[in-house]
KELUM-964102 format. One line per 4 residues: number of its first residue (from 0); their letters; for each residue x, y, z of N, C-alpha, C. Coordinates in Angstrom, 1 decimal. Each point is the difference from the previous one (the first is absolute). Last residue first. Layout:
# KELUM-964102
NUM	A	X/Y/Z/X/Y/Z/X/Y/Z ~ ...
END
This chain:
# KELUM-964102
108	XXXX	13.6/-8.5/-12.0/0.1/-1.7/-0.3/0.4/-0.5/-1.5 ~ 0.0/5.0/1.5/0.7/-1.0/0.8/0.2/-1.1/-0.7 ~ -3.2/2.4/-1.6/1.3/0.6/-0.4/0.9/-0.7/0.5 ~ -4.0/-0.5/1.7/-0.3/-0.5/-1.0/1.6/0.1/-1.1
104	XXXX	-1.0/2.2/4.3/0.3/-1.8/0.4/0.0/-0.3/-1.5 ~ -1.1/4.6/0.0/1.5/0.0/0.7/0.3/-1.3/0.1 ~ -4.5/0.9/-1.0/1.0/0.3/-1.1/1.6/-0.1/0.7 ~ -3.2/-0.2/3.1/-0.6/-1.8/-0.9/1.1/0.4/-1.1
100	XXXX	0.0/3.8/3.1/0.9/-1.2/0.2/0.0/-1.4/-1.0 ~ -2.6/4.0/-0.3/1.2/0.0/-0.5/1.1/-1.1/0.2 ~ -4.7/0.3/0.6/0.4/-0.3/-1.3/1.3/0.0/-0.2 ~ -1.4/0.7/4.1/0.0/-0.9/0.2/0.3/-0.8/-1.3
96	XXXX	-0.1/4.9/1.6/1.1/-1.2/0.4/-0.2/-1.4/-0.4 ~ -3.5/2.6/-1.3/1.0/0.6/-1.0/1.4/-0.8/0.4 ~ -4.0/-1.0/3.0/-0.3/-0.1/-1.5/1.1/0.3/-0.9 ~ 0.0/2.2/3.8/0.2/-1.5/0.5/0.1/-1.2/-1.4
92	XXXX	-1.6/4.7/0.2/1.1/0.2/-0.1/0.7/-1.5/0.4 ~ -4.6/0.3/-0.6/0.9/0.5/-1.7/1.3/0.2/0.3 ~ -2.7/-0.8/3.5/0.1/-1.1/-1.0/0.1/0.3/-1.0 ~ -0.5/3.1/3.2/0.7/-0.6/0.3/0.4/-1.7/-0.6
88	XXXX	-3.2/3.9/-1.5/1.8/0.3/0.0/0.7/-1.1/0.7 ~ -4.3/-1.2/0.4/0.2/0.1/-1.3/1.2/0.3/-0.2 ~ -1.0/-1.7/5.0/-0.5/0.6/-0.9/0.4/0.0/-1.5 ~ 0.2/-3.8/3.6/0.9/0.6/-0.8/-1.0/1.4/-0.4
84	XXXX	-2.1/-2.8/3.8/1.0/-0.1/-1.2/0.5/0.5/-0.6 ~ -2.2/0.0/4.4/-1.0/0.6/-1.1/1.0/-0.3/-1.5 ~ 1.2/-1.7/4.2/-1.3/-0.1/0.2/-0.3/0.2/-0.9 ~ 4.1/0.4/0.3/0.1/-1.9/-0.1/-2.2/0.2/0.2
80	XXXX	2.7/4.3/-0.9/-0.2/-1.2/-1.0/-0.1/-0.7/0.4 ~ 0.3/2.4/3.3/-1.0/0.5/-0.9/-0.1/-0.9/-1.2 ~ 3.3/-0.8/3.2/-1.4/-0.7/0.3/-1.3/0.4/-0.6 ~ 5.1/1.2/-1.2/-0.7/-1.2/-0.1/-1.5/-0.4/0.5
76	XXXX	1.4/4.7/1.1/0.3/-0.3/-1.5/-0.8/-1.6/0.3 ~ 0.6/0.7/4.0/-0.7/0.9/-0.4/-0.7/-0.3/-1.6 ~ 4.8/-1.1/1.6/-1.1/-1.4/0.7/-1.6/0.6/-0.5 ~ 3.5/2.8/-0.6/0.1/-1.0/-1.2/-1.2/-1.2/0.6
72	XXXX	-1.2/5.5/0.9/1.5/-1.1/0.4/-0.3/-1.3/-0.9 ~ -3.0/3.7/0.3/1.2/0.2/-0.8/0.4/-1.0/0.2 ~ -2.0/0.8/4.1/-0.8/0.6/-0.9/1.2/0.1/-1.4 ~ 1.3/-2.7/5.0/-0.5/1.2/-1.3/-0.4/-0.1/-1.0
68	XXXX	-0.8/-2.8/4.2/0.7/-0.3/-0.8/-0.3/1.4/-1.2 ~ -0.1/-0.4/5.4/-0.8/-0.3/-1.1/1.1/0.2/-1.0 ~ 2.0/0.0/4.2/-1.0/-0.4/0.3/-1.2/0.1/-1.2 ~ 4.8/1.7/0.2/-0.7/0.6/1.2/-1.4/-0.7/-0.2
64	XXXX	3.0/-0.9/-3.2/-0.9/1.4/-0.3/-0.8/0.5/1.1 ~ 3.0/-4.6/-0.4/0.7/1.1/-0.2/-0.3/1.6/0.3 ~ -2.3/-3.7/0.3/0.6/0.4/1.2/0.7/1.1/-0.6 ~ -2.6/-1.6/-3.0/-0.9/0.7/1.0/0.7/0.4/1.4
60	XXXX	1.7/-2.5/-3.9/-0.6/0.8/-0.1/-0.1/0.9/1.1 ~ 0.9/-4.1/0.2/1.6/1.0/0.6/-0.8/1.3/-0.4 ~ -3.8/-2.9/-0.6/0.7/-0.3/1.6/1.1/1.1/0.0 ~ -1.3/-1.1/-3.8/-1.1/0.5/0.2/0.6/0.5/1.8
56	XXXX	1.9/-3.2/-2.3/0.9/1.3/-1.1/-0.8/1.0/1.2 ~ -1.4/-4.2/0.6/1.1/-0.2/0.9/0.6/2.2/-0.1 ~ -3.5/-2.3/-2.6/-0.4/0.3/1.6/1.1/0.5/0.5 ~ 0.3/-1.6/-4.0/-0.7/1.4/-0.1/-0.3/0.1/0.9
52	XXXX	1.8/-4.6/-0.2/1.1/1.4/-0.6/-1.0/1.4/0.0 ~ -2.6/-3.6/2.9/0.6/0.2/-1.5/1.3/1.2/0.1 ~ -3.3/-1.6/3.5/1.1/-0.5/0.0/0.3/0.1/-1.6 ~ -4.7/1.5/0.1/0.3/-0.2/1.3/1.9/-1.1/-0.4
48	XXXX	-2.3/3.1/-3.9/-0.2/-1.0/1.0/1.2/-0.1/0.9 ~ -2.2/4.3/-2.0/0.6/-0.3/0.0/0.4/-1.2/0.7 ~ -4.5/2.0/-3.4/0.9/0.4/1.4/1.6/-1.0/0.0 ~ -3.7/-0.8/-2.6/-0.7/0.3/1.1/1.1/-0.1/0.9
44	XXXX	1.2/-0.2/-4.3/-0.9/0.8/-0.5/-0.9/-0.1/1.3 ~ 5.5/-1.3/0.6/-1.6/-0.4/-0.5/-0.6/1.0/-0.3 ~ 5.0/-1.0/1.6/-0.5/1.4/-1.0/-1.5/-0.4/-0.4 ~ 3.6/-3.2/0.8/-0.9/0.5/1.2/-0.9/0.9/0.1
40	XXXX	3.5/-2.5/-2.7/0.5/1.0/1.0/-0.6/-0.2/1.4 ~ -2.2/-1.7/-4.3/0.9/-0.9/0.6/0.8/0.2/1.3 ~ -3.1/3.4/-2.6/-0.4/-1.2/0.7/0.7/-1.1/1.0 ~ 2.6/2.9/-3.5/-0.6/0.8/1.4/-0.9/-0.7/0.9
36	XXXX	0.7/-2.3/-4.3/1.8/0.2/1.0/-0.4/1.3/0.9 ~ -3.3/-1.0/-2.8/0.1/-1.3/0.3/1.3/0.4/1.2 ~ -1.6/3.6/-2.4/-0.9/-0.2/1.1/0.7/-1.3/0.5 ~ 2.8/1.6/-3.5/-0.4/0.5/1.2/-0.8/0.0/1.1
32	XXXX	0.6/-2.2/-4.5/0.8/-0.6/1.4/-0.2/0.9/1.0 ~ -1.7/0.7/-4.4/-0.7/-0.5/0.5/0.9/-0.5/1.2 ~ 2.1/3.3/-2.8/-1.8/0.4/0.8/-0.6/-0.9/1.0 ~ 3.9/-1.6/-2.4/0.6/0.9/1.1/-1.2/0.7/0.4
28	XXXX	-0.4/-3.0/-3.5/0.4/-0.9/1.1/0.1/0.8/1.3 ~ -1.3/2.4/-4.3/-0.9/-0.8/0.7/0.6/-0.7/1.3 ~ 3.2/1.8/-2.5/-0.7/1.3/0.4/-1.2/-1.0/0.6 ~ 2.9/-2.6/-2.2/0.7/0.7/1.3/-0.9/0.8/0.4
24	XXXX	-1.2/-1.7/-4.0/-0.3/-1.0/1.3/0.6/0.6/1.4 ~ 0.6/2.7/-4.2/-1.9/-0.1/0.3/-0.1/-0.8/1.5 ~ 4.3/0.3/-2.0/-0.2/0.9/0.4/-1.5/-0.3/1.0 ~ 1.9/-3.1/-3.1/0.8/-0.3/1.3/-0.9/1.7/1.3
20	XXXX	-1.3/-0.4/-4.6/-0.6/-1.3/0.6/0.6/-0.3/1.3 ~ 2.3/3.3/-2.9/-1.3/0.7/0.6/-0.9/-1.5/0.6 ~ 3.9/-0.9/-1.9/0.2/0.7/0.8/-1.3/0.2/0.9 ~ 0.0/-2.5/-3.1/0.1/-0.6/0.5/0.1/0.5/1.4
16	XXXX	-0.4/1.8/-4.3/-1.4/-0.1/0.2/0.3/-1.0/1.8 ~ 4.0/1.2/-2.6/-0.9/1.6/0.7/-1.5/-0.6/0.4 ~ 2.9/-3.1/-2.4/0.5/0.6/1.5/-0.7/0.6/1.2 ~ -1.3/-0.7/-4.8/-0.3/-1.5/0.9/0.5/0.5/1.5
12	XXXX	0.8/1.8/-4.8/-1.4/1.0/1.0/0.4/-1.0/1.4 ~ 1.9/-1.2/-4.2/1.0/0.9/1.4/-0.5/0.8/1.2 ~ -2.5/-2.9/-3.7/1.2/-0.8/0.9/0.8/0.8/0.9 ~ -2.3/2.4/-3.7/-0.8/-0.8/1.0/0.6/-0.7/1.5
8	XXXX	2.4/1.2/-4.1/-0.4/1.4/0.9/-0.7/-0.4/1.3 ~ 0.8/-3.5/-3.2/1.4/0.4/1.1/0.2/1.1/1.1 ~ -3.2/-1.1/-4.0/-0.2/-1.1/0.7/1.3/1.0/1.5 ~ -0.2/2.6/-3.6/-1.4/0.0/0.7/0.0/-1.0/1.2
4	XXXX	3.9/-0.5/-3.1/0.3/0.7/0.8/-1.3/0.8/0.6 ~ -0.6/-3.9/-3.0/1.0/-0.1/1.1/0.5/1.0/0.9 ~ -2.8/0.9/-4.0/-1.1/-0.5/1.1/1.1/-0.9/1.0 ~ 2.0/2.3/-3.6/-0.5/0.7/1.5/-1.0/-0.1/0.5
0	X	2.3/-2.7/-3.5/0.9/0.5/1.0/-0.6/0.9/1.0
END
């Protein structure tokens, strides 16, 4: 009788190992999309291309700021990462959204 309830203990693991397999992938998928979906923007590692959504941002940017694009600002922000990528804090904290969501879909589905 309680190599049936060992067996069962086991069996209930199954969820939680599923969980964290949902986690691990969310956290990877959401590090690794960032360069691909900033790239795609426009956000390159040589700069900002020519007729892209980051030209355009780059553009109200800069009207908006009397003529260059500030120092801080979100167009700024992205083009740091779309050249030099994510730093470390910033892929732990991308990283952490990203487990949480894979656990949030896994609960879902």
């Amino acid at each position: 009788m309680q190599a049936i309830a060992a067996s069962s203990s086991v069996l209930a693991g199954l969820p939680s190992v599923g969980k964290a397999a949902a986690a691990v992938i969310g956290g990877a998928v959401a590090v690794g999309a960032v360069p691909v979906v900033l790239g795609a923007v426009g956000f390159t590692s040589a700069g900002i291309a020519a007729s892209s959504l980051a030209a355009k941002m780059m553009s109200v940017a800069a009207i908006n700021s009397g003529g260059g694009v500030a120092a801080g600002s979100l167009v700024a922000f992205l083009q740091s990462v779309g050249a030099a990528g994510l730093s470390l804090t910033s892929q732990l904290i991308v990283g952490s959204a990203g487990s949480y969501l894979g656990s949030c879909l896994y609960n879902y589905l």
